[in-house]
CHARMM-style PDB file with segment names, atoms N, HN, CA, C and O in Angstrom:
ATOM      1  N   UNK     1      38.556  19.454 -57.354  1.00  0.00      PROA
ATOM      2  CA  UNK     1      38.651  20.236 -56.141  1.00  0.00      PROA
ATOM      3  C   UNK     1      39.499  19.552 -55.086  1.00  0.00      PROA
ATOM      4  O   UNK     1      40.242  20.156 -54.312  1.00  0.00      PROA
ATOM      5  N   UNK     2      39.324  18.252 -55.122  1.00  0.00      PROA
ATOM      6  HN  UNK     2      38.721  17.761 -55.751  1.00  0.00      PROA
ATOM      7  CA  UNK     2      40.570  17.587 -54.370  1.00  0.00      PROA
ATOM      8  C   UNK     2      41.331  16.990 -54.618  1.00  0.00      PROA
ATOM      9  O   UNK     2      41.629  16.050 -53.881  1.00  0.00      PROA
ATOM     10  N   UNK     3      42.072  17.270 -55.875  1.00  0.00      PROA
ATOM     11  HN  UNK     3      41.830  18.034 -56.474  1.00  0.00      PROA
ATOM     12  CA  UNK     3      43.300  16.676 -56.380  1.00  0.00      PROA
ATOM     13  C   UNK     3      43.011  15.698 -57.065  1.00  0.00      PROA
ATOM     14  O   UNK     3      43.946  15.388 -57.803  1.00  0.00      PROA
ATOM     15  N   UNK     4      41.956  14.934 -57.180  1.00  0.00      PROA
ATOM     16  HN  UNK     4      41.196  15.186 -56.580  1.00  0.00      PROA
ATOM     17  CA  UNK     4      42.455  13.966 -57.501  1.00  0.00      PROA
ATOM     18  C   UNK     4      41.715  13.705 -58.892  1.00  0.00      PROA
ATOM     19  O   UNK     4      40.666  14.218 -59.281  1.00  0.00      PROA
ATOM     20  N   UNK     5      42.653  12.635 -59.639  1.00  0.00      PROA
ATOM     21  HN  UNK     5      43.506  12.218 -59.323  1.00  0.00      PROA
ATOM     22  CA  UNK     5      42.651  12.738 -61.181  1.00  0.00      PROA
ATOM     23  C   UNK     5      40.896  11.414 -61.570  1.00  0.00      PROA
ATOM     24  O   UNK     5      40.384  10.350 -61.220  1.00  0.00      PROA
ATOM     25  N   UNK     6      40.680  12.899 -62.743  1.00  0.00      PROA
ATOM     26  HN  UNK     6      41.095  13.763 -63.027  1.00  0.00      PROA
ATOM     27  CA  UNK     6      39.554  12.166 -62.555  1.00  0.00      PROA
ATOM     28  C   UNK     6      39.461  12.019 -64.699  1.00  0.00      PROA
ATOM     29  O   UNK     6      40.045  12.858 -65.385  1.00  0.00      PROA
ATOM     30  N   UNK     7      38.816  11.084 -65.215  1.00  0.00      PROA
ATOM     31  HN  UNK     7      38.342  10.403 -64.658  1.00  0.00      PROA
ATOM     32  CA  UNK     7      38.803  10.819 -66.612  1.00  0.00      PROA
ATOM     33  C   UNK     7      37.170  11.271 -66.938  1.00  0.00      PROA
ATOM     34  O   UNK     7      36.428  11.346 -65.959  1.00  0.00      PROA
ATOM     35  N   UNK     8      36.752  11.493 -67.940  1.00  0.00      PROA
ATOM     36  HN  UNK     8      37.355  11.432 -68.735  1.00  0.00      PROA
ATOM     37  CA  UNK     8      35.336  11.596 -68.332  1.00  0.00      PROA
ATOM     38  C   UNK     8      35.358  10.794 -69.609  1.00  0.00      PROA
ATOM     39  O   UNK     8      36.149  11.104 -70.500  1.00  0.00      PROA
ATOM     40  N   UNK     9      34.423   9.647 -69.759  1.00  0.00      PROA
ATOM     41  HN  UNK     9      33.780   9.395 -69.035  1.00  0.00      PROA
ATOM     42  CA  UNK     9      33.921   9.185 -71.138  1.00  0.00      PROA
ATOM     43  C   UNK     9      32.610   9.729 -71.850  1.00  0.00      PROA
ATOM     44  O   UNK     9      31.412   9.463 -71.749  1.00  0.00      PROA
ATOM     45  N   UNK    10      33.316  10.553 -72.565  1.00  0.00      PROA
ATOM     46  HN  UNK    10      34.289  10.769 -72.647  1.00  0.00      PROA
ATOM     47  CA  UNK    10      31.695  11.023 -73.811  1.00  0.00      PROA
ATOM     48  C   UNK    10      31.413  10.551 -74.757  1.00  0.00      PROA
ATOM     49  O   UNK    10      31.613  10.870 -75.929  1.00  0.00      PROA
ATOM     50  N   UNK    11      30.634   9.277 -74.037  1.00  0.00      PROA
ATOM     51  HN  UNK    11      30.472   9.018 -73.085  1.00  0.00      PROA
ATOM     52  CA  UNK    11      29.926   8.473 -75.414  1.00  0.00      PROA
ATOM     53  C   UNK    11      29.445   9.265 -76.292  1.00  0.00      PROA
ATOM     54  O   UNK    11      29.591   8.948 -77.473  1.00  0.00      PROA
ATOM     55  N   UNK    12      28.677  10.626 -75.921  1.00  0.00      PROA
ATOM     56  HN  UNK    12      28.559  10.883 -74.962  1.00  0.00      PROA
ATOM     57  CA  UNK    12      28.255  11.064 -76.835  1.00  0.00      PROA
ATOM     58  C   UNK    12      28.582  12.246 -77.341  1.00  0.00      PROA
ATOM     59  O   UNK    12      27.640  12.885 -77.809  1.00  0.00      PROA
ATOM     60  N   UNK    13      29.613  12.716 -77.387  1.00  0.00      PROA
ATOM     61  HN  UNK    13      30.379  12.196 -77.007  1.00  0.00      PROA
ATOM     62  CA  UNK    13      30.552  13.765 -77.713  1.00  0.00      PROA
ATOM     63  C   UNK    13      29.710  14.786 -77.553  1.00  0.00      PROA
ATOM     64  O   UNK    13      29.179  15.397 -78.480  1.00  0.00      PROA
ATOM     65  N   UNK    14      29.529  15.048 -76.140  1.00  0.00      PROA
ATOM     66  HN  UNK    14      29.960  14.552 -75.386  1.00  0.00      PROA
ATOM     67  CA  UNK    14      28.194  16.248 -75.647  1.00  0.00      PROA
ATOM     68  C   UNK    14      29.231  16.872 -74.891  1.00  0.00      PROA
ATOM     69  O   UNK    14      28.635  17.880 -74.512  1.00  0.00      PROA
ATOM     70  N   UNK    15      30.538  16.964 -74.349  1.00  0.00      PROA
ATOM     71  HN  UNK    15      31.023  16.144 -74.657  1.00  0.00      PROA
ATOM     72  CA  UNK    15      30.797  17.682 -73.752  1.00  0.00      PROA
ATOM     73  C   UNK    15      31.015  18.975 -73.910  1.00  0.00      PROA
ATOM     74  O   UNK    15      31.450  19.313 -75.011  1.00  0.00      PROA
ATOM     75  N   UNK    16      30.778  20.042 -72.870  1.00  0.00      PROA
ATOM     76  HN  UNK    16      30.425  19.768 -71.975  1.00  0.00      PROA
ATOM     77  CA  UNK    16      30.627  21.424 -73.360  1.00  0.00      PROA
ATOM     78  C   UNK    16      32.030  21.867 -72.583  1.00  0.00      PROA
ATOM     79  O   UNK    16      31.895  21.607 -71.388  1.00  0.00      PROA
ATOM     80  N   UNK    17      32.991  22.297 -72.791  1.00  0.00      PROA
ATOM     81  HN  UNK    17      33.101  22.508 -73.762  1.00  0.00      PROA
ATOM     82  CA  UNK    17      33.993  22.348 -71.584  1.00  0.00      PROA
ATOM     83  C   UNK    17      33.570  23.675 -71.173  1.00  0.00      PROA
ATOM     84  O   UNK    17      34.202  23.939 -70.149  1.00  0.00      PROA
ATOM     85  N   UNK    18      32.534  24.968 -71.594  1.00  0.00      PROA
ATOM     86  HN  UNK    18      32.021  24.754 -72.425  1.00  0.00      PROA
ATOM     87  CA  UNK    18      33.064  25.966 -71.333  1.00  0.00      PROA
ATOM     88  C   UNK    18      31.890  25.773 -69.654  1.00  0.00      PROA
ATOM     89  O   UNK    18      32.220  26.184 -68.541  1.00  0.00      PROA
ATOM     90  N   UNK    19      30.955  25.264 -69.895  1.00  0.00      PROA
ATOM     91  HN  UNK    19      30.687  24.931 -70.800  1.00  0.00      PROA
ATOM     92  CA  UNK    19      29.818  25.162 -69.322  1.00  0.00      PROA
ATOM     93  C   UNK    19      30.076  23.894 -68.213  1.00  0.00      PROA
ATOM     94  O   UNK    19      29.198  23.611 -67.398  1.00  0.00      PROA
ATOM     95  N   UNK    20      31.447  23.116 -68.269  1.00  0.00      PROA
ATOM     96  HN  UNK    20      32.160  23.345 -68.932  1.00  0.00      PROA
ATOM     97  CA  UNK    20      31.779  22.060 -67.428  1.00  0.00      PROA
ATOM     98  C   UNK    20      32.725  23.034 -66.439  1.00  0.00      PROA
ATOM     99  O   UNK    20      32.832  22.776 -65.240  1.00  0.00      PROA
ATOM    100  N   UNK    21      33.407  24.187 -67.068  1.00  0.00      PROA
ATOM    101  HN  UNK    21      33.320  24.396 -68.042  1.00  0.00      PROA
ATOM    102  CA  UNK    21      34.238  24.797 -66.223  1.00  0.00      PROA
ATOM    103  C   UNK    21      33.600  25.620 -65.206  1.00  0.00      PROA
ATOM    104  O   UNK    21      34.020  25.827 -64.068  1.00  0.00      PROA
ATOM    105  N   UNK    22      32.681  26.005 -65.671  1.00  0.00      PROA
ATOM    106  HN  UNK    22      32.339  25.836 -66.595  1.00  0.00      PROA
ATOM    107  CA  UNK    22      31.505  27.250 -64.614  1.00  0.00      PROA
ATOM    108  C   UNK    22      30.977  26.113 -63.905  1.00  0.00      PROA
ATOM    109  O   UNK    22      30.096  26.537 -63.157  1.00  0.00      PROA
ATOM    110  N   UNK    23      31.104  24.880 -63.793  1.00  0.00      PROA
ATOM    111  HN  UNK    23      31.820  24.536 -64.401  1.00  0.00      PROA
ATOM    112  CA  UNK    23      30.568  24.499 -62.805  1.00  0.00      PROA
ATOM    113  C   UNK    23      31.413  23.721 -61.990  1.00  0.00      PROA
ATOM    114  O   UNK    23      31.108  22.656 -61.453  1.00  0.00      PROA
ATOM    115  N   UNK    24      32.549  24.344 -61.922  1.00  0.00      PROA
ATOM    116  HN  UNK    24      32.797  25.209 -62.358  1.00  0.00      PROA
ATOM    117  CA  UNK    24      34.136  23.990 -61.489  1.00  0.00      PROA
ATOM    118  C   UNK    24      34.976  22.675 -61.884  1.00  0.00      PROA
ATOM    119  O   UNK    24      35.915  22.181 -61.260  1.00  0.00      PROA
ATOM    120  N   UNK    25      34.435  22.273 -62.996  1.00  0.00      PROA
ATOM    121  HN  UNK    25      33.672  22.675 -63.503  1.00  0.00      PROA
ATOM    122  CA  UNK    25      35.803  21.374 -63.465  1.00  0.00      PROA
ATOM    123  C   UNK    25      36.732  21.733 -63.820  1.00  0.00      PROA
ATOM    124  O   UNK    25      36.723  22.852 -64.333  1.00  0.00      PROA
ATOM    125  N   UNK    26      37.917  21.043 -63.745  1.00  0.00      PROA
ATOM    126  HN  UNK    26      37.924  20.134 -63.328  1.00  0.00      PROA
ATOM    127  CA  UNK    26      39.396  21.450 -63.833  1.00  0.00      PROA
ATOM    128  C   UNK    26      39.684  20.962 -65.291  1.00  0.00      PROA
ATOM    129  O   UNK    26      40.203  19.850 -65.381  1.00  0.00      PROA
ATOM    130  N   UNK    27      39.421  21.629 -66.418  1.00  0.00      PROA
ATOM    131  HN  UNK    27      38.999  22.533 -66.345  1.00  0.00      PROA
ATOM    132  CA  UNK    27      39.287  21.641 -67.324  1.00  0.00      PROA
ATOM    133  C   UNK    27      40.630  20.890 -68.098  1.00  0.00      PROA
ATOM    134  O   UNK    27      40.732  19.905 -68.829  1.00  0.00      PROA
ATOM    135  N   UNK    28      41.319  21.598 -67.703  1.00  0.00      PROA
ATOM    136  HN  UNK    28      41.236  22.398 -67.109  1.00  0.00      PROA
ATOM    137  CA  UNK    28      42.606  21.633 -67.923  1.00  0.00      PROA
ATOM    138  C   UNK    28      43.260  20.256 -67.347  1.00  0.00      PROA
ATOM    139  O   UNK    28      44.356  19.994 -67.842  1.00  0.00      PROA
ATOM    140  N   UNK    29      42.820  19.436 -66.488  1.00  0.00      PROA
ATOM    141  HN  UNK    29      41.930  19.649 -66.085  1.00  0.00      PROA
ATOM    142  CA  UNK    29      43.452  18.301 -65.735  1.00  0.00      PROA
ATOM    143  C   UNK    29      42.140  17.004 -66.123  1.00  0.00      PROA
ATOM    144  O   UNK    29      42.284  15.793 -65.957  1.00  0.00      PROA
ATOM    145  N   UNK    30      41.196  17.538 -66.535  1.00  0.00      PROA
ATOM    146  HN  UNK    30      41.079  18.522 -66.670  1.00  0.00      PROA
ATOM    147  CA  UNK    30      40.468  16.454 -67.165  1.00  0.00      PROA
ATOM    148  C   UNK    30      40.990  15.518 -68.298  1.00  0.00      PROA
ATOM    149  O   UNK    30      41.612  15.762 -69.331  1.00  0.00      PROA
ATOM    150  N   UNK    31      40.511  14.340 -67.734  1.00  0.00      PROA
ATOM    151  HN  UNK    31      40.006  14.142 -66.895  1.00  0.00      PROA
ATOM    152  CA  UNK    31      41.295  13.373 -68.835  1.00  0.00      PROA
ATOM    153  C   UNK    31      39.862  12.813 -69.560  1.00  0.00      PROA
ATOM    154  O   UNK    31      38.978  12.146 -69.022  1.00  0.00      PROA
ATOM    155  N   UNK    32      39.922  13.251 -70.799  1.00  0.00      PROA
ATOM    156  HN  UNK    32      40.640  13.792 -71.236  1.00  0.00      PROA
ATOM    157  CA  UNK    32      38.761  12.981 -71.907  1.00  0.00      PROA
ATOM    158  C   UNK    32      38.691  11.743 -72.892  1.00  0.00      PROA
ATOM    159  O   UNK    32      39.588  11.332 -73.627  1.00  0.00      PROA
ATOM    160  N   UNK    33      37.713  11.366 -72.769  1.00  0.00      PROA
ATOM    161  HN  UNK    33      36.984  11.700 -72.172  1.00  0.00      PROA
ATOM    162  CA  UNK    33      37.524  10.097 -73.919  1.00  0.00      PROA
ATOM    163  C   UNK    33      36.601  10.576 -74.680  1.00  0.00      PROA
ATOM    164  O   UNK    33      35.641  11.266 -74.337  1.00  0.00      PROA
ATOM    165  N   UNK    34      36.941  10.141 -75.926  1.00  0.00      PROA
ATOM    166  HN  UNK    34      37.721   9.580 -76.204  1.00  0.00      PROA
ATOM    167  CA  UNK    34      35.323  10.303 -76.638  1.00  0.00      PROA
ATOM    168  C   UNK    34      35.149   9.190 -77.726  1.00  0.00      PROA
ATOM    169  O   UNK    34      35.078   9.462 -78.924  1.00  0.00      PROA
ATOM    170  N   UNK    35      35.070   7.621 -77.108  1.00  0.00      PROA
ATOM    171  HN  UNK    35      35.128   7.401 -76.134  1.00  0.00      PROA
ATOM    172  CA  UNK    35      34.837   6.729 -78.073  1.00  0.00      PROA
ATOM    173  C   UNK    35      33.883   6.768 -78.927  1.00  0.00      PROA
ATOM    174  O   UNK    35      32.874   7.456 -78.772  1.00  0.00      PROA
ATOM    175  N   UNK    36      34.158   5.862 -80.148  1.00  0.00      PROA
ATOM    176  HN  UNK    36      34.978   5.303 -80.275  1.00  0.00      PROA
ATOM    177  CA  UNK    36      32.888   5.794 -81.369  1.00  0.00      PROA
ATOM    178  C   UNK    36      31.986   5.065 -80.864  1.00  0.00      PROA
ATOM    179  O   UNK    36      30.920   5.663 -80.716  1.00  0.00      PROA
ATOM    180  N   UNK    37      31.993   4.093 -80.568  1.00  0.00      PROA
ATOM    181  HN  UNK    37      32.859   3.608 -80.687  1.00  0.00      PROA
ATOM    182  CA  UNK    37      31.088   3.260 -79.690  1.00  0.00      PROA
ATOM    183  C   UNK    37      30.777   2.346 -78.568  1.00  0.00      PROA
ATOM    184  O   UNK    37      31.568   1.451 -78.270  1.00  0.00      PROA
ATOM    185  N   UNK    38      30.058   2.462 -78.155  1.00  0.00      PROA
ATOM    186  HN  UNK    38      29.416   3.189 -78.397  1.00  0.00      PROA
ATOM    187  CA  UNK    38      29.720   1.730 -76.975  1.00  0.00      PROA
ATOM    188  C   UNK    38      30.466   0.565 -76.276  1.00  0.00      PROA
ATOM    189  O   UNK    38      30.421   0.176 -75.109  1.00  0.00      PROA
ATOM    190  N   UNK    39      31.240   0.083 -77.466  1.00  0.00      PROA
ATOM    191  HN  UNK    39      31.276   0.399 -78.414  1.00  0.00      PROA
ATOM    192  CA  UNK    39      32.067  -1.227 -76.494  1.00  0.00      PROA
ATOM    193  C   UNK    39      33.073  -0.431 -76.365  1.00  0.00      PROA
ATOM    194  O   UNK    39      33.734  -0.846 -75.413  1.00  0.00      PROA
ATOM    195  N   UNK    40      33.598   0.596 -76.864  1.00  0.00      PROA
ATOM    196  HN  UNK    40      33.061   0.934 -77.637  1.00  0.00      PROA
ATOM    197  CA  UNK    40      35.092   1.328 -77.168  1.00  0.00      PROA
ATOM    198  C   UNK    40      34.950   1.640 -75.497  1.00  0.00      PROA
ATOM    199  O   UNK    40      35.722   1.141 -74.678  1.00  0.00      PROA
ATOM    200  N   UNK    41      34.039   2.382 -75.204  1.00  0.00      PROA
ATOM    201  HN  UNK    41      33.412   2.788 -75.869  1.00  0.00      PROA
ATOM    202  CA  UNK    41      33.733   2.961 -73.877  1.00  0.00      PROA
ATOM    203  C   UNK    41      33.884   2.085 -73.137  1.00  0.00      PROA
ATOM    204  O   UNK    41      35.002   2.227 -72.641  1.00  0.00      PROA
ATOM    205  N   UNK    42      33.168   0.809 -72.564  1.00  0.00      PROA
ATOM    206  HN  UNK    42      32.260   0.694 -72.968  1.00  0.00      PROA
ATOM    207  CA  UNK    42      33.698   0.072 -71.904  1.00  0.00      PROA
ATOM    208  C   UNK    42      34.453  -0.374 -71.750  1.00  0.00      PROA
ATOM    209  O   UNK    42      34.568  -0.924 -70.655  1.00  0.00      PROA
ATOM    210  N   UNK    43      35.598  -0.477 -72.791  1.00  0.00      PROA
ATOM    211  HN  UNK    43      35.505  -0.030 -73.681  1.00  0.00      PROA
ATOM    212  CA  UNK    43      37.035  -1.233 -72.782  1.00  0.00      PROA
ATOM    213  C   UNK    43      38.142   0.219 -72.327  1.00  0.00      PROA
ATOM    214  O   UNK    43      39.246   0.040 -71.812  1.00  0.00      PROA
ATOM    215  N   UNK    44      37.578   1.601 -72.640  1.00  0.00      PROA
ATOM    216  HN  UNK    44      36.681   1.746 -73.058  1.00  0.00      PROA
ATOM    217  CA  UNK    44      38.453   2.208 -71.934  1.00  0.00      PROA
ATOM    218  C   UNK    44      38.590   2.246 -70.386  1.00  0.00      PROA
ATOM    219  O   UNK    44      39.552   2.286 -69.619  1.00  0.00      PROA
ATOM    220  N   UNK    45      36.669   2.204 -70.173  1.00  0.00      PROA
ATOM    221  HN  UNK    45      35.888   2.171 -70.796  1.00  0.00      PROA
ATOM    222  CA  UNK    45      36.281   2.362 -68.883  1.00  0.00      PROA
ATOM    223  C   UNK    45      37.233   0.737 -67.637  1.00  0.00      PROA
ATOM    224  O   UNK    45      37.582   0.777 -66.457  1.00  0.00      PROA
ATOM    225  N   UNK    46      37.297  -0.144 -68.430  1.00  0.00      PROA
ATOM    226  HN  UNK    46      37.013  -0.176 -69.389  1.00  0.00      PROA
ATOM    227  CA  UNK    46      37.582  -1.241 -68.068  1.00  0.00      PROA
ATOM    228  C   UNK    46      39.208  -1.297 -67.566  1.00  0.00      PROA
ATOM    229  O   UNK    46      39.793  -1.809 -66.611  1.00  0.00      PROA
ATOM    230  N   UNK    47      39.759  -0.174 -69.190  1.00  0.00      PROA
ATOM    231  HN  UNK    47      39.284   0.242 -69.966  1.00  0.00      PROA
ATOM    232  CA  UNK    47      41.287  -0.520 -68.835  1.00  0.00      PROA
ATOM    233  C   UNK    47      42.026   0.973 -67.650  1.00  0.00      PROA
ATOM    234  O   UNK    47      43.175   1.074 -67.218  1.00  0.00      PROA
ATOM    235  N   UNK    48      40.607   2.089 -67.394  1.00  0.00      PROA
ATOM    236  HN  UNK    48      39.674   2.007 -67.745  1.00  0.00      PROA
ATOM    237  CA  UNK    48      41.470   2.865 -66.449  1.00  0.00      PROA
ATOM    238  C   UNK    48      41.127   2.377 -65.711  1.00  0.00      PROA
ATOM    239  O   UNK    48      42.167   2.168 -65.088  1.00  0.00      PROA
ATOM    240  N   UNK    49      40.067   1.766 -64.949  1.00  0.00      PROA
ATOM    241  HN  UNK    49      39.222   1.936 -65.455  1.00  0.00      PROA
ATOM    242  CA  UNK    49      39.528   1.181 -63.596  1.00  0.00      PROA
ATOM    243  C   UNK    49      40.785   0.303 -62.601  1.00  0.00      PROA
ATOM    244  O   UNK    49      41.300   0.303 -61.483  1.00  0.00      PROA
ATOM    245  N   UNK    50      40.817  -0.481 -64.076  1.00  0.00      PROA
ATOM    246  HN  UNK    50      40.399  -0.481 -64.984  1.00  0.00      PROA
ATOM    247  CA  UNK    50      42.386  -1.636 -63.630  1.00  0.00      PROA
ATOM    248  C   UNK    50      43.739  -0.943 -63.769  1.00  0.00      PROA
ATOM    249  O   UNK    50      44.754  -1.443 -63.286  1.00  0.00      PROA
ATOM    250  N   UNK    51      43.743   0.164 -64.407  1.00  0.00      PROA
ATOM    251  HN  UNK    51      42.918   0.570 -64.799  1.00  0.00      PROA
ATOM    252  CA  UNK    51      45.501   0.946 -64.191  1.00  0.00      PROA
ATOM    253  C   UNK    51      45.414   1.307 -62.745  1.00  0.00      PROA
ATOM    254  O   UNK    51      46.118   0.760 -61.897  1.00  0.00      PROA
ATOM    255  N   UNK    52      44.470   2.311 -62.455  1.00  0.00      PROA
ATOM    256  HN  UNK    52      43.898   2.756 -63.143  1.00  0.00      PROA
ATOM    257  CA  UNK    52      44.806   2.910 -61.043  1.00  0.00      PROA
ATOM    258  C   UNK    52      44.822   3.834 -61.162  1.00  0.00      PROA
ATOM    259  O   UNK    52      44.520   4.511 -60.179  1.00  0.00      PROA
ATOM    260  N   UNK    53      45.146   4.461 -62.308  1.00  0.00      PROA
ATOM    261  HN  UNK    53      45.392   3.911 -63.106  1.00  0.00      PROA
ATOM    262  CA  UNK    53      45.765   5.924 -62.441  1.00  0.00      PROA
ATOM    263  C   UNK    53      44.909   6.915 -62.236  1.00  0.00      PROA
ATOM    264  O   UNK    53      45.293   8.084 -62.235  1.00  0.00      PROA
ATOM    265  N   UNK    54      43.667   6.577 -62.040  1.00  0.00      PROA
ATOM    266  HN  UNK    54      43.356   5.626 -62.041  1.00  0.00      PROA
ATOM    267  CA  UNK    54      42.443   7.300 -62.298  1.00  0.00      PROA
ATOM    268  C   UNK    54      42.072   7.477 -61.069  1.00  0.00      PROA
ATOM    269  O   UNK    54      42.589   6.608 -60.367  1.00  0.00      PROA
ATOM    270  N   UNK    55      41.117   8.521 -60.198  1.00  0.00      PROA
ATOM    271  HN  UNK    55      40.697   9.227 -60.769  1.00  0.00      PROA
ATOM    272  CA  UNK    55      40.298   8.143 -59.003  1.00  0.00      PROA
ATOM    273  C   UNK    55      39.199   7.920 -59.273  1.00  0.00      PROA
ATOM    274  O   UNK    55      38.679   6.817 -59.104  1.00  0.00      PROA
ATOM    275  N   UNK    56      38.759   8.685 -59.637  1.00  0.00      PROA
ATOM    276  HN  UNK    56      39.182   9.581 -59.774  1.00  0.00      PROA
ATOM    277  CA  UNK    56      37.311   8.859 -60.794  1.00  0.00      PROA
ATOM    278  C   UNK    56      37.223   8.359 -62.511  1.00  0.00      PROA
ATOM    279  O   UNK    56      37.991   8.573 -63.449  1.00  0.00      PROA
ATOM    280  N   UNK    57      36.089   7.701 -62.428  1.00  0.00      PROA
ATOM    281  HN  UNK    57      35.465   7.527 -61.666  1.00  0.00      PROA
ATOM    282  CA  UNK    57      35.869   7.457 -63.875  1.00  0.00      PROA
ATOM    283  C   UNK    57      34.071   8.357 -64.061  1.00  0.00      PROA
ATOM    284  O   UNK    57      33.239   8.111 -63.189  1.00  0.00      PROA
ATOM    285  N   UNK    58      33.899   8.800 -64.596  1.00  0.00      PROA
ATOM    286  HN  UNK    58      34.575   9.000 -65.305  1.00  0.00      PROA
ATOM    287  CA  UNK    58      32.238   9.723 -65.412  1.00  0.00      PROA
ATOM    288  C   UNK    58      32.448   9.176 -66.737  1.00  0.00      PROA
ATOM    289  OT1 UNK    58      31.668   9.451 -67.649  1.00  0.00      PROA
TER     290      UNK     58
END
């Protein structure tokens, strides 16, 4: 809603996009992870934190 770029990590490959969009995510501008495991997640979570590129990490 305010521009700004946001990533989601689904550790647990639960995301529903149709049911993320009705509740106004920008579906389409979401940047998705869906590591195998638990360290995978933290090392992505680790390496957008330190790019910048991100505003948001979920």
């Amino acid at each position: 809603r305010e521009g700004k770029t946001c990533a989601f990590i689904d550790a647990e490959h639960a995301l529903d996009p149709i049911y993320a969009k009705k509740l106004g995510v920008n579906i389409d501008e979401l940047l998705v992870s869906q590591p195998d495991t638990g360290e995978q997640a933290l090392e992505i979570c680790d390496a957008l934190a330190r790019s910048g590129a991100v505003d948001v990490i979920v």
